[in-house]
Structure formats: structure tokens, C-alpha cells
PDB file of N, CA, C and O in Angstrom:
ATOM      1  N   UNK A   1       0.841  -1.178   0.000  1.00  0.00           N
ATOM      2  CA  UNK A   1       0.000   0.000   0.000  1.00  0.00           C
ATOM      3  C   UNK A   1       0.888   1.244   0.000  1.00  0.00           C
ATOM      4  O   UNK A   1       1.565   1.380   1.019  1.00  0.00           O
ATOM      5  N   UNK A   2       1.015   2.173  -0.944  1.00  0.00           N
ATOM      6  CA  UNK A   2       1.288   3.045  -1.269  1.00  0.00           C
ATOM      7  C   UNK A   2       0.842   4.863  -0.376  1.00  0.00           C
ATOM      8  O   UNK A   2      -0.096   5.645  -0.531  1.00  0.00           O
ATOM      9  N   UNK A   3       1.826   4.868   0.341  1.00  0.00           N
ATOM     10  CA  UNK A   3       0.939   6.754   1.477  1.00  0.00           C
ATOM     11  C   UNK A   3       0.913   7.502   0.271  1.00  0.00           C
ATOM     12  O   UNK A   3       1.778   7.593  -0.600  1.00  0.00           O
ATOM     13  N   UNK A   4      -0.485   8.155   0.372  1.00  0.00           N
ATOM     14  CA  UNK A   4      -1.220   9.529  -0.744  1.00  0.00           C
ATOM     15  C   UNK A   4      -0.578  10.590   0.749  1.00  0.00           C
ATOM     16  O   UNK A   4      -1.015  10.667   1.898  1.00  0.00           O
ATOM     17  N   UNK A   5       0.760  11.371  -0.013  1.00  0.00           N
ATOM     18  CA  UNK A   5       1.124  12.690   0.919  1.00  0.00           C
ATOM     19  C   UNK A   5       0.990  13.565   0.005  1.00  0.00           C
ATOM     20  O   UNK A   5       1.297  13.595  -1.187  1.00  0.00           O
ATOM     21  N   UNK A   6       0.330  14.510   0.935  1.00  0.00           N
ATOM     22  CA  UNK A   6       0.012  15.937  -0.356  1.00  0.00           C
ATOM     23  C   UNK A   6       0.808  16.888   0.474  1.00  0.00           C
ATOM     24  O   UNK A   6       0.334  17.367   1.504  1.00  0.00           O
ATOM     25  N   UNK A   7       2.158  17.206  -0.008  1.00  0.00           N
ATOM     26  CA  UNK A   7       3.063  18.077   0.575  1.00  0.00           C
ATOM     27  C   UNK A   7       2.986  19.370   0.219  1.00  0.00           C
ATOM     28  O   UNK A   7       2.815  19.755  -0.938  1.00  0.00           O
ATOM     29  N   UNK A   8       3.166  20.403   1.644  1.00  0.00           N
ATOM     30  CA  UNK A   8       2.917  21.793   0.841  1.00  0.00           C
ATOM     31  C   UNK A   8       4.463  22.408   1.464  1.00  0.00           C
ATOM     32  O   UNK A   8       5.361  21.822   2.067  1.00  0.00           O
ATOM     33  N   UNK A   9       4.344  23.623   1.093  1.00  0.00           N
ATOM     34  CA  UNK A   9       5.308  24.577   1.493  1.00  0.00           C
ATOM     35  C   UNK A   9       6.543  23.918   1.394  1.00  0.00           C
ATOM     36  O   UNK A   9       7.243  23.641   2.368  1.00  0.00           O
ATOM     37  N   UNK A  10       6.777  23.700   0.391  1.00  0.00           N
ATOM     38  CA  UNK A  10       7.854  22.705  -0.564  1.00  0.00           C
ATOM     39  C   UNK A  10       8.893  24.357  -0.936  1.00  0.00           C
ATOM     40  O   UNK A  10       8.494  25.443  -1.358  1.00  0.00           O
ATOM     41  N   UNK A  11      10.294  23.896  -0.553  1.00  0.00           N
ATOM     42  CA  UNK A  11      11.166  24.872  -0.624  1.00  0.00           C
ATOM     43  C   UNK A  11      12.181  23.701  -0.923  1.00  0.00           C
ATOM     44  O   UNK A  11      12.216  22.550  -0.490  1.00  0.00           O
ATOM     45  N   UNK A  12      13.380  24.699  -2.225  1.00  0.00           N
ATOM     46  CA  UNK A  12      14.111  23.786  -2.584  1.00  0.00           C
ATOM     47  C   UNK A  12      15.531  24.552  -2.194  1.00  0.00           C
ATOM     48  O   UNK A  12      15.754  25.748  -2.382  1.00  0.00           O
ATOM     49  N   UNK A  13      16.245  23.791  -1.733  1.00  0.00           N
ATOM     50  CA  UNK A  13      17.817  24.452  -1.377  1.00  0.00           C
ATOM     51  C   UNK A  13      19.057  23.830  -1.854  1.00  0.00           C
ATOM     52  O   UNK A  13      19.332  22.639  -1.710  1.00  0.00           O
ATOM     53  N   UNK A  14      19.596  24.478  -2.278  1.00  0.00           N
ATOM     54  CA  UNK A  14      20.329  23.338  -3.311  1.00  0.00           C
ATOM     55  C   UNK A  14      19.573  22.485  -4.094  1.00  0.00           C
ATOM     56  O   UNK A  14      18.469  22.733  -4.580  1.00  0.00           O
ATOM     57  N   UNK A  15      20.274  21.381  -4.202  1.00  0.00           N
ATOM     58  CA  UNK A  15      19.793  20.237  -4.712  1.00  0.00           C
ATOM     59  C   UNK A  15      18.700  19.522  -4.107  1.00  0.00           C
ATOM     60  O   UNK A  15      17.932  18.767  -4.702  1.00  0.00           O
ATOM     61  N   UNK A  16      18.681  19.876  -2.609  1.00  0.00           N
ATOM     62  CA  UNK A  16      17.198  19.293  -1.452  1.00  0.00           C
ATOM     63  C   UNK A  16      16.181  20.127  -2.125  1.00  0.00           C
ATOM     64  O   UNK A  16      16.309  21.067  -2.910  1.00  0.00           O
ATOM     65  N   UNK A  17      14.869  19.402  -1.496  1.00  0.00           N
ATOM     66  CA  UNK A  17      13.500  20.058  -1.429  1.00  0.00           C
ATOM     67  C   UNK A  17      13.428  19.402  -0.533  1.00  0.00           C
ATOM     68  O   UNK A  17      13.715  18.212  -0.407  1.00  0.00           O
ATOM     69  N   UNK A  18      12.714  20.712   0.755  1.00  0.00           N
ATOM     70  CA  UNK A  18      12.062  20.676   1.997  1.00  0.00           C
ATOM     71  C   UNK A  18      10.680  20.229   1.840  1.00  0.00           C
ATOM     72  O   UNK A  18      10.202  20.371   0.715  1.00  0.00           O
ATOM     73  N   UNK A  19      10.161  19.866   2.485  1.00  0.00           N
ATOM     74  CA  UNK A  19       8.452  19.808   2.287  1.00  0.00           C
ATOM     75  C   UNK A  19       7.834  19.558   3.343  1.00  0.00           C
ATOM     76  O   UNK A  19       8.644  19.233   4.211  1.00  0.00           O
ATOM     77  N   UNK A  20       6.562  19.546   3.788  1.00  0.00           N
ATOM     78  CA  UNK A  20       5.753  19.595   5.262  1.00  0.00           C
ATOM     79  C   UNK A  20       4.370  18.539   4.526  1.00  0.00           C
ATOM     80  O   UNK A  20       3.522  18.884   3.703  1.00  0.00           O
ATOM     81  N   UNK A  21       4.491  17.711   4.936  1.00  0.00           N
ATOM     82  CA  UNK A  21       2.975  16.977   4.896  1.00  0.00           C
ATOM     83  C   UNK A  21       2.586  16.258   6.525  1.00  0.00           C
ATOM     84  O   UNK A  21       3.230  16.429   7.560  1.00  0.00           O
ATOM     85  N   UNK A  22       1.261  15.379   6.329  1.00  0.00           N
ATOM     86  CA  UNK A  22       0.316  15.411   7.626  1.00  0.00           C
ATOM     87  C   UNK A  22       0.889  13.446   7.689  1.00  0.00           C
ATOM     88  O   UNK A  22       1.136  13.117   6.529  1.00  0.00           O
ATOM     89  N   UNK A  23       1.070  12.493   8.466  1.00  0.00           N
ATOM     90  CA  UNK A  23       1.910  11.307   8.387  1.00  0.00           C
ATOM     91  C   UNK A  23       0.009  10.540   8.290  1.00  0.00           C
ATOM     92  O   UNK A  23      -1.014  11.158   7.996  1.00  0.00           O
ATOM     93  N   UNK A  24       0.146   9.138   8.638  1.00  0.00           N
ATOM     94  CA  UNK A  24      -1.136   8.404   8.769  1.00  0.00           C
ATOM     95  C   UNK A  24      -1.841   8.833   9.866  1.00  0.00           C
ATOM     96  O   UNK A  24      -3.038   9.045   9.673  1.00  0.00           O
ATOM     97  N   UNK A  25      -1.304   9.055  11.215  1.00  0.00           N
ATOM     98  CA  UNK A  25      -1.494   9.794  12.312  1.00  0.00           C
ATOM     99  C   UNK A  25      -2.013  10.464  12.362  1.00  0.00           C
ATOM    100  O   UNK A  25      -2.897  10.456  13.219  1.00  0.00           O
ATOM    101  N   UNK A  26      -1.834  11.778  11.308  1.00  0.00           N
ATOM    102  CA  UNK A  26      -2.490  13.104  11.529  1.00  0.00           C
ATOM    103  C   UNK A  26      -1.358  13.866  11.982  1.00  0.00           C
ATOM    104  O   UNK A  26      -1.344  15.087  11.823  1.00  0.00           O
ATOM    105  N   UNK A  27      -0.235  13.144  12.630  1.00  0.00           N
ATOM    106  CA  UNK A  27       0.916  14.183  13.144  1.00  0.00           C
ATOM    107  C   UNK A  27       1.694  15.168  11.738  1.00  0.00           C
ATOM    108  O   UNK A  27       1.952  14.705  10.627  1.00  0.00           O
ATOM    109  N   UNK A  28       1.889  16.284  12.097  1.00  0.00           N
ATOM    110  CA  UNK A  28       2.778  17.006  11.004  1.00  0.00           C
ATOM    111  C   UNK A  28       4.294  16.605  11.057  1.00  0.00           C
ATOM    112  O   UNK A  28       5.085  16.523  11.996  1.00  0.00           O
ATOM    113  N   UNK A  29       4.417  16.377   9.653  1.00  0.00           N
ATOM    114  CA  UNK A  29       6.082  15.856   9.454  1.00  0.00           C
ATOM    115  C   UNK A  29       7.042  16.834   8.562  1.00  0.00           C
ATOM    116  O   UNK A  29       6.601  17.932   8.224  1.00  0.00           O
ATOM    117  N   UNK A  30       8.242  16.463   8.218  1.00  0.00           N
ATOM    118  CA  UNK A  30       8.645  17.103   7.407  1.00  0.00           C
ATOM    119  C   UNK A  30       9.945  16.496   6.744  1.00  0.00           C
ATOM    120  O   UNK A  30      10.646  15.785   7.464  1.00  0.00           O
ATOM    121  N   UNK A  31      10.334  16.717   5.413  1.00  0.00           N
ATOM    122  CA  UNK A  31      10.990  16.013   4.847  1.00  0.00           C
ATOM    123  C   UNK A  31      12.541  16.534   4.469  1.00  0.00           C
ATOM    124  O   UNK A  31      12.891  17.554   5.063  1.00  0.00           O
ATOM    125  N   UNK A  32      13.126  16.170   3.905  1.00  0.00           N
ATOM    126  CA  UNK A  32      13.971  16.905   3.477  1.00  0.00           C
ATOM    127  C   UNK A  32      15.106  15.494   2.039  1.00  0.00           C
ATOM    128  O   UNK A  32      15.933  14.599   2.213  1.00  0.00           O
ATOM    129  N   UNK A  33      14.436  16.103   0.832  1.00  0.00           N
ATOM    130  CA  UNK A  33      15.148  14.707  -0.378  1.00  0.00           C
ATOM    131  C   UNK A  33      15.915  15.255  -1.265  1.00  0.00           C
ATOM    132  O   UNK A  33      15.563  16.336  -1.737  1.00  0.00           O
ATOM    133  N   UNK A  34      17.093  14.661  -1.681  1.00  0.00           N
ATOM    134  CA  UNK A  34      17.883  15.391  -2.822  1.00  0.00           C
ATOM    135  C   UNK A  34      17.403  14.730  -3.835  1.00  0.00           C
ATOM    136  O   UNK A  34      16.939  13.590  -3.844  1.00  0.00           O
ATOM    137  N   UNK A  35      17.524  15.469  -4.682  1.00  0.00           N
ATOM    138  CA  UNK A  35      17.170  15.393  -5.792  1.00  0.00           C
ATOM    139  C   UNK A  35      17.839  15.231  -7.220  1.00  0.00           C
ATOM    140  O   UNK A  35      17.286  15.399  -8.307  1.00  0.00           O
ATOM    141  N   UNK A  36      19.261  14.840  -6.954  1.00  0.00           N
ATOM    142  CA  UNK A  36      20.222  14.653  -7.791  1.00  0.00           C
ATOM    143  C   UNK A  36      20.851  13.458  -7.831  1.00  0.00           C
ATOM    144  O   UNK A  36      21.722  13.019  -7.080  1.00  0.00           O
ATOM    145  N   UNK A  37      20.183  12.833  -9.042  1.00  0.00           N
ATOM    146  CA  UNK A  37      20.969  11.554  -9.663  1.00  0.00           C
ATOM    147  C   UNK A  37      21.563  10.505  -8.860  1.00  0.00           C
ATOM    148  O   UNK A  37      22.778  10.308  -8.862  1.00  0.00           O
ATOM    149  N   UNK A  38      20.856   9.920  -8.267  1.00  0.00           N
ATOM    150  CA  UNK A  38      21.430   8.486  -7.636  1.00  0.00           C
ATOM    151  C   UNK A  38      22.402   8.330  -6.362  1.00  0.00           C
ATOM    152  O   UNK A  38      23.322   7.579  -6.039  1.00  0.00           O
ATOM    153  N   UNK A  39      21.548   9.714  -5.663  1.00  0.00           N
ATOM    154  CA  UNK A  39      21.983  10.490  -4.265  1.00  0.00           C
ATOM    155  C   UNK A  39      21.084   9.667  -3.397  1.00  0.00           C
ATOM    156  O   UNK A  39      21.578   8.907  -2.563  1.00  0.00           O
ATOM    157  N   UNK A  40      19.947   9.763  -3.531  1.00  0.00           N
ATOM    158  CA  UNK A  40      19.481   8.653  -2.500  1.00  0.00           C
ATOM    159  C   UNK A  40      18.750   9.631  -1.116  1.00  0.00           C
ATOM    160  O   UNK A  40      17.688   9.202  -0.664  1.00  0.00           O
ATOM    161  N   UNK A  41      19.239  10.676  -0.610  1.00  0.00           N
ATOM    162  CA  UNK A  41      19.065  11.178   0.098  1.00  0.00           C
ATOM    163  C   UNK A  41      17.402  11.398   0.676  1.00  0.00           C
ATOM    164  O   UNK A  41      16.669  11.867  -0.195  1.00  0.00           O
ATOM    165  N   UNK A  42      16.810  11.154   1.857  1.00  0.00           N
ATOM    166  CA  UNK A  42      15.470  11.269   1.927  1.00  0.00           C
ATOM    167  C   UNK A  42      15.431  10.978   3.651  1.00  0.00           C
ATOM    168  O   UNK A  42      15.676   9.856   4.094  1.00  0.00           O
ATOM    169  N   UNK A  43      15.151  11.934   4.380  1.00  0.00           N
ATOM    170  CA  UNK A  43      14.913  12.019   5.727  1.00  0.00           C
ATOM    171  C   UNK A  43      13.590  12.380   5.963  1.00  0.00           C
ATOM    172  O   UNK A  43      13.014  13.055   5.110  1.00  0.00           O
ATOM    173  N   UNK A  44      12.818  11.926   7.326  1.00  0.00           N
ATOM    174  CA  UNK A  44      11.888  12.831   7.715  1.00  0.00           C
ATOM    175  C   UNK A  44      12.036  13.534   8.653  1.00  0.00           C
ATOM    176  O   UNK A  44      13.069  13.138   9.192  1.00  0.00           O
ATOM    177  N   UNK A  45      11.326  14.992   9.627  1.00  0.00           N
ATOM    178  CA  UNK A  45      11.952  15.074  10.425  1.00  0.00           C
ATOM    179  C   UNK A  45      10.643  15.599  11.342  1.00  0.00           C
ATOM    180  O   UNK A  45       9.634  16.051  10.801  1.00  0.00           O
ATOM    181  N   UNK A  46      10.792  15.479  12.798  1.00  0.00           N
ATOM    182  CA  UNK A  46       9.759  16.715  13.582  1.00  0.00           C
ATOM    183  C   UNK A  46       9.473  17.742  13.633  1.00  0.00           C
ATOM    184  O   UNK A  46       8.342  18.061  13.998  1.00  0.00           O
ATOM    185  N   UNK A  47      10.522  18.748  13.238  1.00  0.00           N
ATOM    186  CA  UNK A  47      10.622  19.925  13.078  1.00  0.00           C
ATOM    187  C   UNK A  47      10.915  20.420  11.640  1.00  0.00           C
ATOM    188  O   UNK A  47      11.465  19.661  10.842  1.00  0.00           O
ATOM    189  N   UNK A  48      10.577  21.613  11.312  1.00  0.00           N
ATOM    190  CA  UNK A  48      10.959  22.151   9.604  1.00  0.00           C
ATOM    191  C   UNK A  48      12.530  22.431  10.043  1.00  0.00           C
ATOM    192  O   UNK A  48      13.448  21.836   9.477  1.00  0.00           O
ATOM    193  N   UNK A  49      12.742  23.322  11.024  1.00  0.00           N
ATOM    194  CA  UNK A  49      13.696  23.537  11.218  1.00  0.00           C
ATOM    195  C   UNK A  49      15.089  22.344  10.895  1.00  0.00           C
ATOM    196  O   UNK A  49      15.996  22.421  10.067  1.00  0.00           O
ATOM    197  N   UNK A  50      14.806  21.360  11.847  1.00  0.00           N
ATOM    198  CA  UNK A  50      15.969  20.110  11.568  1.00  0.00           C
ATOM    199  C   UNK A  50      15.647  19.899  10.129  1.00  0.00           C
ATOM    200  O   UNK A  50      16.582  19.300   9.599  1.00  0.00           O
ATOM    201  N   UNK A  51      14.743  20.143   9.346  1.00  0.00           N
ATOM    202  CA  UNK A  51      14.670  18.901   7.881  1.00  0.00           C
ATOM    203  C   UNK A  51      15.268  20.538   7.175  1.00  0.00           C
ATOM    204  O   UNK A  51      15.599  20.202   6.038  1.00  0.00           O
ATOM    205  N   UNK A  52      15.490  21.741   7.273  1.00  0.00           N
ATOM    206  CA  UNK A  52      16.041  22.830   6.761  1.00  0.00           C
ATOM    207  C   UNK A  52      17.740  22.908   7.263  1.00  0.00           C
ATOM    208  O   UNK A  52      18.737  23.328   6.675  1.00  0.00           O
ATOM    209  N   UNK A  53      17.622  22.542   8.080  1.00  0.00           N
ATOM    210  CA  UNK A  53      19.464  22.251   8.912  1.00  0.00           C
ATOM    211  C   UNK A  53      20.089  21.027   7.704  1.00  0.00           C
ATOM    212  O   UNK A  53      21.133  21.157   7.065  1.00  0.00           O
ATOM    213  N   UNK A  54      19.111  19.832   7.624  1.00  0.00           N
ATOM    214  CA  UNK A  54      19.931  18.710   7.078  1.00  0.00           C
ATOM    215  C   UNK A  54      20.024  19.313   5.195  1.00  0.00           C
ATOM    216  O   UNK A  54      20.729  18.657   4.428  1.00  0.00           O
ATOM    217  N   UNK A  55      19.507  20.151   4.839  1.00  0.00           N
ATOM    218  CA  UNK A  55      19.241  20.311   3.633  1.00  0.00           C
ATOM    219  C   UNK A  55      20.402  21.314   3.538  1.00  0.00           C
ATOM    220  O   UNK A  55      21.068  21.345   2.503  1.00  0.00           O
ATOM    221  N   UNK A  56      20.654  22.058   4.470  1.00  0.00           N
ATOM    222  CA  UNK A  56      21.637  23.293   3.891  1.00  0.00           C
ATOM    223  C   UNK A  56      23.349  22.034   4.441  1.00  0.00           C
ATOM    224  O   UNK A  56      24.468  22.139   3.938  1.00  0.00           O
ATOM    225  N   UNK A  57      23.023  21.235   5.302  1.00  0.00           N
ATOM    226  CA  UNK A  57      24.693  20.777   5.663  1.00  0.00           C
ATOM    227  C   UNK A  57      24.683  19.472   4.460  1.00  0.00           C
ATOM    228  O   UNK A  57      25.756  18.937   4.178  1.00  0.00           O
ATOM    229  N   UNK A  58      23.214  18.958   3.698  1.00  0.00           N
ATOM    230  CA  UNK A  58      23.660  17.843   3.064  1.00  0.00           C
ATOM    231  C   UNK A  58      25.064  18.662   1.634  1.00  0.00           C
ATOM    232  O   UNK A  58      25.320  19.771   1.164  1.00  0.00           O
ATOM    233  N   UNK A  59      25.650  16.992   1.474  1.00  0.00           N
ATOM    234  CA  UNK A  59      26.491  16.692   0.661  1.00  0.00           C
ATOM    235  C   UNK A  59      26.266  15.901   0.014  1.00  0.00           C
ATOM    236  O   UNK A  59      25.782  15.006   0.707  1.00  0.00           O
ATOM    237  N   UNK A  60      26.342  15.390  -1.769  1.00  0.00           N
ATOM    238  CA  UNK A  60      26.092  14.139  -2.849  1.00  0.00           C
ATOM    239  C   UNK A  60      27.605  13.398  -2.407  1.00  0.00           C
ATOM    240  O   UNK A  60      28.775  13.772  -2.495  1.00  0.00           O
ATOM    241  N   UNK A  61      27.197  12.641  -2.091  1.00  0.00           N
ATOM    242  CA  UNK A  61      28.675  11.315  -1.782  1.00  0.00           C
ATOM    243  C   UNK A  61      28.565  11.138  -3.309  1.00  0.00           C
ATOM    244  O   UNK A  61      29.612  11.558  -3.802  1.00  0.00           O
ATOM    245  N   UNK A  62      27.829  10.745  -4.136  1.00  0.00           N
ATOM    246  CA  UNK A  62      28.165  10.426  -5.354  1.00  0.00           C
ATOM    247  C   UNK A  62      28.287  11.734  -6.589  1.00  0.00           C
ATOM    248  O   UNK A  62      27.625  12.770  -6.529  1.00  0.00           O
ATOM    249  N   UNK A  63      28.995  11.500  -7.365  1.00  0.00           N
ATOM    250  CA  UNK A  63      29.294  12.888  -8.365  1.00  0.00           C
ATOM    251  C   UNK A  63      29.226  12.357  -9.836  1.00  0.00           C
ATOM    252  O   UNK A  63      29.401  13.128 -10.779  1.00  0.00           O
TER     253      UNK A  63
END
């Protein structure tokens, strides 16, 4: 079974996009995924703040 997340307030920094959606719960989450080529990168987090921290310190291990 596949989660329907309808993410808003989607901000992209670098190569990340931040995003805020609602989990199965109802609790608010937040994401933070790169978006470059076979990076892999994809966290969730409690706060916007931490998923905006991991987006400005991430790095692509792969080039």
C-alpha cells in the first residue's frame, strides 16, 4: 500500500526540497530529499527547522 502525501510549502535548497505533509497519524512531518541523480538522500523530520538544517549541511557522496 502506497501513502497519498500531499506536501505543501515545498522549498528547494540546493539540490534538497524541503516539504511539510500530515503522516497516517495526523501528526505534522517534514521532509527533506535530494534530488540529484542516484543520491538517494530522503529524511523525515519533527521539526521544519531540523529537515532545513539537514538540507543546507547535506552533501552528494556520489558525483
Amino acid at each position: 500500500m502506497t501513502a497519498n502525501r500531499r506536501f505543501r510549502r515545498v522549498v528547494r535548497i540546493g539540490p534538497v526540497q524541503v516539504a511539510t505533509y500530515c503522516d497516517g497519524r495526523g501528526r505534522e512531518k517534514h521532509t527533506a530529499a535530494c534530488t540529484a541523480p542516484r543520491c538517494g538522500f530522503a529524511t523525515d523530520y519533527d521539526s521544519r527547522a531540523a529537515a532545513e538544517l539537514a538540507a543546507r549541511t547535506h552533501r552528494c557522496a556520489v558525483r
